[in-house]
C-alpha positions as a Markdown table, in Angstrom:
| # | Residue | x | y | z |
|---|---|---|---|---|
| 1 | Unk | 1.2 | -1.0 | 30.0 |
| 2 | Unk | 0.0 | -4.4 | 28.5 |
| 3 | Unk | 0.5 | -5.3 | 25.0 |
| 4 | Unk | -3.7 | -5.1 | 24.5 |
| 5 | Unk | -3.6 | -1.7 | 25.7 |
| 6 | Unk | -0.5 | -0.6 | 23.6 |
| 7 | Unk | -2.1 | -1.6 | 20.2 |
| 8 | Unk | -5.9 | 0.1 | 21.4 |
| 9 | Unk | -4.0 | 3.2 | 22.1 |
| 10 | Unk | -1.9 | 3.1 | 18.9 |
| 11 | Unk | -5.1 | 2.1 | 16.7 |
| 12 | Unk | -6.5 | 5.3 | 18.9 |
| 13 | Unk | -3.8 | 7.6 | 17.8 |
| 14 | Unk | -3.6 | 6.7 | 14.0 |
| 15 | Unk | -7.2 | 6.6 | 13.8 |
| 16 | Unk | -6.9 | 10.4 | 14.9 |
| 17 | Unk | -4.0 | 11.2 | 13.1 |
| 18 | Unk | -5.7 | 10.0 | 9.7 |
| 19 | Unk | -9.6 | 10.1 | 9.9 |
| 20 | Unk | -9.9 | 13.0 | 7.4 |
| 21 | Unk | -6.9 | 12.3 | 5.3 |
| 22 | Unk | -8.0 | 12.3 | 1.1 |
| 23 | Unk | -5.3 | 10.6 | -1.0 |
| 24 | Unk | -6.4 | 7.0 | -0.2 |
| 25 | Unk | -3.5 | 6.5 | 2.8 |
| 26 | Unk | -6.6 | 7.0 | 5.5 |
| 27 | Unk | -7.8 | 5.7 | 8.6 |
| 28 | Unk | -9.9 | 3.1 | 6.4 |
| 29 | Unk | -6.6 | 1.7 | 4.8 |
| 30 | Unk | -4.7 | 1.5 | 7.8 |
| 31 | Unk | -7.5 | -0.4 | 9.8 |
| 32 | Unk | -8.1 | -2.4 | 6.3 |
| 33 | Unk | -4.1 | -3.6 | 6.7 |
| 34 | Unk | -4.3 | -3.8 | 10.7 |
| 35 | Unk | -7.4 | -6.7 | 10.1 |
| 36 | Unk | -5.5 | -8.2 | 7.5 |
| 37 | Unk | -2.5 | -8.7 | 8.9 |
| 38 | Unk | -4.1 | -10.4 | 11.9 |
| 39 | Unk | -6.0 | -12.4 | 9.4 |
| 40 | Unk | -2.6 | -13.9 | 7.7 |
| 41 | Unk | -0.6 | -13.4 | 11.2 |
| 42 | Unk | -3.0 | -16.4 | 12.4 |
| 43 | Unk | -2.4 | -18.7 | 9.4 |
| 44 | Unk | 1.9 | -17.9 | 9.5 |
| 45 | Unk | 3.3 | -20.1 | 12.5 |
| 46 | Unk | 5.9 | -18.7 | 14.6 |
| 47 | Unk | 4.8 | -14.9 | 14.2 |
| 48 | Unk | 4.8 | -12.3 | 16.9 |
| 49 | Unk | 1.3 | -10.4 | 16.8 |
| 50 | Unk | 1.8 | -7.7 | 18.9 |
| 51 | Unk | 4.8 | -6.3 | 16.2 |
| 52 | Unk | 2.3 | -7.3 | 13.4 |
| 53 | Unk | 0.0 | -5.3 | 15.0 |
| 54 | Unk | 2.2 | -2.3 | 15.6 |
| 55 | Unk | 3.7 | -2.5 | 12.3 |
| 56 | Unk | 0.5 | -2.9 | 10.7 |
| 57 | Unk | -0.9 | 0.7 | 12.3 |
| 58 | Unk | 2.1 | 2.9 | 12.0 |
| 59 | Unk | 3.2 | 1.4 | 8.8 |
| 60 | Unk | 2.1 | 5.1 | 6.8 |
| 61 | Unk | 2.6 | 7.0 | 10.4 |
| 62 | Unk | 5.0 | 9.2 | 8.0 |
| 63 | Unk | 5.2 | 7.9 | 4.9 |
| 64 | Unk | 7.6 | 9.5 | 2.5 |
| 65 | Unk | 5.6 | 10.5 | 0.0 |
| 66 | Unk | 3.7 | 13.3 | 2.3 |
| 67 | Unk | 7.5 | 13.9 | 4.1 |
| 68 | Unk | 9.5 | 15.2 | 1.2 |
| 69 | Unk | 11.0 | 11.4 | -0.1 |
| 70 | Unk | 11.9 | 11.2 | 3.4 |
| 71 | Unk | 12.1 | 7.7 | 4.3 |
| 72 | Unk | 13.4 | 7.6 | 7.9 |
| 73 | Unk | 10.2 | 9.9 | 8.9 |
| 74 | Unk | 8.2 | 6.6 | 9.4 |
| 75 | Unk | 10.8 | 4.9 | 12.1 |
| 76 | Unk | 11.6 | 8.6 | 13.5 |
| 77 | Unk | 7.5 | 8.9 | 14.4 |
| 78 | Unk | 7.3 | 5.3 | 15.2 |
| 79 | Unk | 10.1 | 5.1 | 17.6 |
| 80 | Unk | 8.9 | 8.0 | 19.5 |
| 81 | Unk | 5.1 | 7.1 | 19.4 |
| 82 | Unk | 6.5 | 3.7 | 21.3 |
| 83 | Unk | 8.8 | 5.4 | 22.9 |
| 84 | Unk | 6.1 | 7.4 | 24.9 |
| 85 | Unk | 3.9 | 3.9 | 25.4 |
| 86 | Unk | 7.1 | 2.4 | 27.0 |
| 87 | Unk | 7.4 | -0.4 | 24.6 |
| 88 | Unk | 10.5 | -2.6 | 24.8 |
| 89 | Unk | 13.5 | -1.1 | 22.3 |
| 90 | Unk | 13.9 | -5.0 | 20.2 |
| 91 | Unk | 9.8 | -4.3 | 19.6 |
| 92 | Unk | 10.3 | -0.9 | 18.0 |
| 93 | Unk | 13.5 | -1.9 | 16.2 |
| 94 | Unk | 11.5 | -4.6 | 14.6 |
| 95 | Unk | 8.9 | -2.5 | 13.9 |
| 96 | Unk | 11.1 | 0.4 | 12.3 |
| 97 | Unk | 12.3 | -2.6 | 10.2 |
| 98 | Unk | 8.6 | -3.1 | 8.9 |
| 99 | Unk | 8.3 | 0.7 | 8.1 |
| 100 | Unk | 11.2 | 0.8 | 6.2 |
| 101 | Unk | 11.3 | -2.0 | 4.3 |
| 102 | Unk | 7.5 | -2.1 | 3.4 |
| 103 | Unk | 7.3 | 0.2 | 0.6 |
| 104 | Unk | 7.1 | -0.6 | -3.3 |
| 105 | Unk | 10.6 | 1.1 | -5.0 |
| 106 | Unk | 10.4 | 0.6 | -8.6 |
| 107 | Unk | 9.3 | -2.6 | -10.8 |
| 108 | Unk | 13.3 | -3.3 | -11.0 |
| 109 | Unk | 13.4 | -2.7 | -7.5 |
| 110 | Unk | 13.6 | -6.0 | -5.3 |
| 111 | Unk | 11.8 | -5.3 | -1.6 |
| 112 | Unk | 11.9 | -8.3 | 0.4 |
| 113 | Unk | 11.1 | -8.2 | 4.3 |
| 114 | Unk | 13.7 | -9.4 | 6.7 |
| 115 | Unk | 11.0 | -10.8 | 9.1 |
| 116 | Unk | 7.7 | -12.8 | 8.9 |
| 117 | Unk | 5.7 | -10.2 | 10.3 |
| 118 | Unk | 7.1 | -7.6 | 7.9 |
| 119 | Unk | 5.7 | -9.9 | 5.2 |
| 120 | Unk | 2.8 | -10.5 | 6.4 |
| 121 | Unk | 2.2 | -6.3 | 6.7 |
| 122 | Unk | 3.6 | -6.0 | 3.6 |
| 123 | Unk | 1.4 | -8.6 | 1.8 |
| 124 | Unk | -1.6 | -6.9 | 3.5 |
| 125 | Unk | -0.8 | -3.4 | 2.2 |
| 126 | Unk | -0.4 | -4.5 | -1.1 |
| 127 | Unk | -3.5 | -6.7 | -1.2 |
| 128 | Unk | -4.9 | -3.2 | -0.4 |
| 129 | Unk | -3.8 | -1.8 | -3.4 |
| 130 | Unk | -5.2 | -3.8 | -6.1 |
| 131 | Unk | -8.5 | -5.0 | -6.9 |
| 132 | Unk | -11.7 | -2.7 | -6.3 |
| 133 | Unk | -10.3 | -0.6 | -3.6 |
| 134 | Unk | -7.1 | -0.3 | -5.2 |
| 135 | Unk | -8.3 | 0.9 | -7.9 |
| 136 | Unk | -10.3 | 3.3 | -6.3 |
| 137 | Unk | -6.9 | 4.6 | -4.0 |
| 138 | Unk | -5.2 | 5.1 | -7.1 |
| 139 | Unk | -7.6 | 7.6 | -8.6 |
| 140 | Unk | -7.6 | 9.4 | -5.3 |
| 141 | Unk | -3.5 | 9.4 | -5.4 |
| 142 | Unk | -4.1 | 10.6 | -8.3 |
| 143 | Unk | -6.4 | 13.6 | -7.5 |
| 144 | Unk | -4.8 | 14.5 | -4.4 |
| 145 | Unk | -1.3 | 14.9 | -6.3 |
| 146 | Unk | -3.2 | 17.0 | -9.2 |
| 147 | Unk | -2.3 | 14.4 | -11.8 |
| 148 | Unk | -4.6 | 13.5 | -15.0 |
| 149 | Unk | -6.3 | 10.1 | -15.2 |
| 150 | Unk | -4.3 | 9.4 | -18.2 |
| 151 | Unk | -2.4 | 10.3 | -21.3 |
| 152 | Unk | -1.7 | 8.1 | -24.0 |
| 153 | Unk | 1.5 | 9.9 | -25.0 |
| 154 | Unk | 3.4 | 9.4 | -21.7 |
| 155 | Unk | 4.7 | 5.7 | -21.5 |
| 156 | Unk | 5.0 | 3.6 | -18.2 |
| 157 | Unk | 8.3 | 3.5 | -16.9 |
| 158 | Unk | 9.8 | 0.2 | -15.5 |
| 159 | Unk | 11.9 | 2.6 | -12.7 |
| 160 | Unk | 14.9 | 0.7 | -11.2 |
| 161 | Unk | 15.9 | 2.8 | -8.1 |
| 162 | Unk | 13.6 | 4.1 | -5.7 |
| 163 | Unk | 14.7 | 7.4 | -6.4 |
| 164 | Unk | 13.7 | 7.5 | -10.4 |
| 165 | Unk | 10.5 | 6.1 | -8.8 |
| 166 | Unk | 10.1 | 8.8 | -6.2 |
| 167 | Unk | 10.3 | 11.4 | -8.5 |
| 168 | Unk | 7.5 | 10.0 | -11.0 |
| 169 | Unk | 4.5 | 12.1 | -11.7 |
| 170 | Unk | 2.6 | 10.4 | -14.6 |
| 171 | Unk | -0.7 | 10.2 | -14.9 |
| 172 | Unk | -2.9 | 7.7 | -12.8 |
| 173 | Unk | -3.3 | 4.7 | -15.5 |
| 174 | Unk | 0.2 | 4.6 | -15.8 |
| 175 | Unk | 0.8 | 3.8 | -11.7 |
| 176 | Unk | -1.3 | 0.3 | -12.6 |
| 177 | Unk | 1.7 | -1.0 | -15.2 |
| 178 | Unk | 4.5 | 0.8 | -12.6 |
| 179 | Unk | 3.2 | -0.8 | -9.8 |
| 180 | Unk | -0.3 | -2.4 | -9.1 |
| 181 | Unk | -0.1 | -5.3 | -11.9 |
| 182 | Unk | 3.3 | -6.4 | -10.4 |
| 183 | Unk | 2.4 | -6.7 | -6.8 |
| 184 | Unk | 0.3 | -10.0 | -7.5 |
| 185 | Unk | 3.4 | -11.7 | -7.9 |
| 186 | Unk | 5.7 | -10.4 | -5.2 |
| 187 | Unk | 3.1 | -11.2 | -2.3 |
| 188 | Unk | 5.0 | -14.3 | 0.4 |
| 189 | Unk | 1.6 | -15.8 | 1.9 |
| 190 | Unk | -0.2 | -18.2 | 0.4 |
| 191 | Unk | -3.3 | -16.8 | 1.7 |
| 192 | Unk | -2.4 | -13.2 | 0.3 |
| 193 | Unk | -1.7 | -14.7 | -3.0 |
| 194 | Unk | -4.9 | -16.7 | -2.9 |
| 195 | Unk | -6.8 | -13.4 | -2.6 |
| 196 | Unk | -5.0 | -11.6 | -4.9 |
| 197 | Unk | -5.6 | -13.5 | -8.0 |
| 198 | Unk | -9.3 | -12.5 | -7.9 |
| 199 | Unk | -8.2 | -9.1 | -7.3 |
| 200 | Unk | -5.7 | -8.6 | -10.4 |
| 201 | Unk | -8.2 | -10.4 | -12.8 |
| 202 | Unk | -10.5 | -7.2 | -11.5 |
| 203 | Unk | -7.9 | -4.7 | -12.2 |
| 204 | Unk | -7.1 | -6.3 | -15.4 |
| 205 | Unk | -11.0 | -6.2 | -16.4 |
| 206 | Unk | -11.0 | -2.6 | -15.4 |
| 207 | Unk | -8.1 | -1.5 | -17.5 |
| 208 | Unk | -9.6 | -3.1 | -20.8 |
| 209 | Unk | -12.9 | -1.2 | -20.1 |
| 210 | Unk | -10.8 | 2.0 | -19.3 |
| 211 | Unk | -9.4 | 1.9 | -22.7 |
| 212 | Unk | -12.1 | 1.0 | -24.7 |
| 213 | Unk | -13.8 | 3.9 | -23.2 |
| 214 | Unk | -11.4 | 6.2 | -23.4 |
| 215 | Unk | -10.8 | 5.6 | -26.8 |
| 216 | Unk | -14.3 | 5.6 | -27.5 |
| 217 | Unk | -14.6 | 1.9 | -29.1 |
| 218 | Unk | -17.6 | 0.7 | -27.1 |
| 219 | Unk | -19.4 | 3.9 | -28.7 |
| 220 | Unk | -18.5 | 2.7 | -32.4 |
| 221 | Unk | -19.5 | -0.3 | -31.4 |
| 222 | Unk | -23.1 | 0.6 | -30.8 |
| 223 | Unk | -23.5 | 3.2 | -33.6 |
| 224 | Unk | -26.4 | 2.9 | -35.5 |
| 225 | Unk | -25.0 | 2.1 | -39.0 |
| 226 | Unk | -25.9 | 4.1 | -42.2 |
């Protein structure tokens, strides 16, 4: 099996696996990453596209946070999806890498990839998780998980193991100052990082409007004074 037909049977299979799925980790984000990372892949010299293809499709083929904090259920499905297409054992080892390296652990956390292509998958997830569409995944996180859109009274947490951050269930406005408003600066492609200052002003605007609103200041603003 060619390397064309590997990556239109593995797009085939996520696509499947994920069409329906409603917490924002869908077949829409995955094939969001997948162009992406071809997009950067063809600006980053020396970069292998077939494993930034394959990492970029199976990179939530078992994410941890729908496996129970597991995080060696991404490789595990990984290696044996691959396994089954007869791809060559360095191609999934380097893809396993990507799976488990790619994921945000904690503001105090440091995540860097140990290849090119895991940076340029990594870049593209996270440029999927800010601006308009991230803010948008992060209210259906949110919502899948059961968890309120925000309370004043519970502060965000700058967690510094992945397992404090694991185990965090605050409400949704708070995963913006845990996570989203840091990844701007922890992106490796130029590209990426062009992109994703346009995108973090966005969030940034959004947050200001979220408060005001929810704190009812755009409403005093306009009141009719007697």
């Amino acid at each position: 099996m060619d390397n064309r037909e590997v990556v239109a049977r593995t797009a085939g299979f996520i696509e499947a696996k994920f069409l329906n799925e409603g917490s924002g980790h869908d077949w829409a984000h995955i094939q969001r990453v997948w162009y992406t990372s071809q997009a950067l892949a063809t600006q980053t010299p020396g970069v292998d596209p077939f494993v930034t293809e394959l990492g970029a499709l199976l990179h939530d083929v078992a994410d941890w946070k729908f496996h129970a904090g597991d995080e060696e259920a991404g490789p595990r499905a990984a290696r044996e999806w691959l396994n089954n297409l007869g791809v060559e054992e360095a191609v999934i080892q380097r893809v396993e890498m990507i799976i488990r390296e790619i994921s945000f652990k904690g503001v105090g956390v440091p995540t860097p990839m140990s290849t090119p292509e895991g940076e340029i998958v990594q870049d593209a997830d996270r440029l999927d998780a800010i601006g308009a569409i991230g803010v948008a995944r992060a209210f259906a996180y949110g919502g899948h998980k059961g968890r309120p859109l925000h309370d004043p009274a519970v502060a965000p947490i700058a967690h510094d193991s992945f397992e404090s951050y694991k185990q965090n269930t605050a409400p949704t406005i708070n995963h913006f100052y845990e996570k989203l408003l840091h990844l701007q600066e922890r992106l490796h492609t130029p590209a990426a990082r062009a992109v994703a200052r346009q995108r973090h002003q966005f969030m940034e605007e959004f947050l200001a409007q979220f408060l005001r609103e929810w704190e009812g200041e755009d409403v005093r603003a306009n009141a009719p004074v007697e």
